[in-house]
N, C-alpha and C positions, 0 to 999 in steps of 0.2 A: 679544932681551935675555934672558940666563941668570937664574934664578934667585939665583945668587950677586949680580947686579949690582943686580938691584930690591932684595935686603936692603942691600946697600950704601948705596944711596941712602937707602932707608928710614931707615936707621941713622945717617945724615946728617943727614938732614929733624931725627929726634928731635934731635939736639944743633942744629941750629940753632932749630928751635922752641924748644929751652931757652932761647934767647938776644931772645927777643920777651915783652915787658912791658908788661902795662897802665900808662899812666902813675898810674893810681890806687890802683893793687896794687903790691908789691914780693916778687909772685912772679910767675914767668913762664907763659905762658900750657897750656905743655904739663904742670905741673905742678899749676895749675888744673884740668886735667880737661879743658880746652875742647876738645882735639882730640881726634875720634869714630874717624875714620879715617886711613889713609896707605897709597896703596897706588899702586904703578908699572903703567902698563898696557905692552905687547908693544912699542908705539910710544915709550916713555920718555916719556911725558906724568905728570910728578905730582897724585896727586888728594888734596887733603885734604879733608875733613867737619874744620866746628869749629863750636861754638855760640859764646853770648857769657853773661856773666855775667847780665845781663836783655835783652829785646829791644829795648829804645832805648840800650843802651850808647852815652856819647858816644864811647869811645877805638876804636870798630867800624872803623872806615874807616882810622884809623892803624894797627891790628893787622891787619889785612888786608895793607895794601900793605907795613909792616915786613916779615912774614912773605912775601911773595911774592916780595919785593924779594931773603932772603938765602935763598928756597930755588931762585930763580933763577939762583942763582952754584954752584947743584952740579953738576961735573962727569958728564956723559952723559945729562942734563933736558932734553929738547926745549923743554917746557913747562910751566906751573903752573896746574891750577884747583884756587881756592879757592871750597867752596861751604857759607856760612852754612847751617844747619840750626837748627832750636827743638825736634827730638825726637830724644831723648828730652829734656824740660827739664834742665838743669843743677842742679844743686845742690850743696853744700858736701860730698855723701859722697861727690863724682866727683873730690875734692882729693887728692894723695898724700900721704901721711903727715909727710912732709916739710912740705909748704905748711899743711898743719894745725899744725902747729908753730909755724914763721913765720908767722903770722896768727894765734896764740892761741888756737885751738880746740879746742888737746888741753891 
């Protein structure tokens, strides 16, 4: 796989990650901060790191499978792991400026 083709995807992943919402939040989760990493390995296997807003998040298990569900529909993905992480912990300075806004914080 060329480097052109894993940004490609990469590039992908992010707009669809934009498109995955806590049902509790009304911002989406890659504007949250939640996602640590994204990165294509040699195989076309996508790898993301995400945390979650606390670690008993009820809406965990629905942003999992949403998220896996539409980064599974990207052209040249073998495959998708998604793996929960707690470090570094999240917090509200990992939000973008944007979702700071829309949530009242600025």
């Amino acid at each position: 796989m060329t480097p052109e083709e894993k940004l490609n995807i990469e590039t992908r992943a992010v707009e669809l990650l934009r498109t995955v919402f806590d049902p509790e939040i009304p911002v989406d989760i890659y504007s949250l901060g939640l996602i640590y990493r994204i990165e294509v390995t040699d195989d076309a296997v996508l790898q993301i790191d995400m945390t979650l807003t606390a670690p008993n998040c009820p809406a965990a298990d629905f942003l999992v499978e949403d998220a896996r569900f539409k980064l599974e529909s990207i052209a040249g993905v073998k495959s998708v792991e998604i793996n929960i992480v707690f470090e570094p912990e999240w917090t509200k300075d990992m939000m973008s400026e944007e979702a700071k806004l829309d949530l009242g914080f600025l």
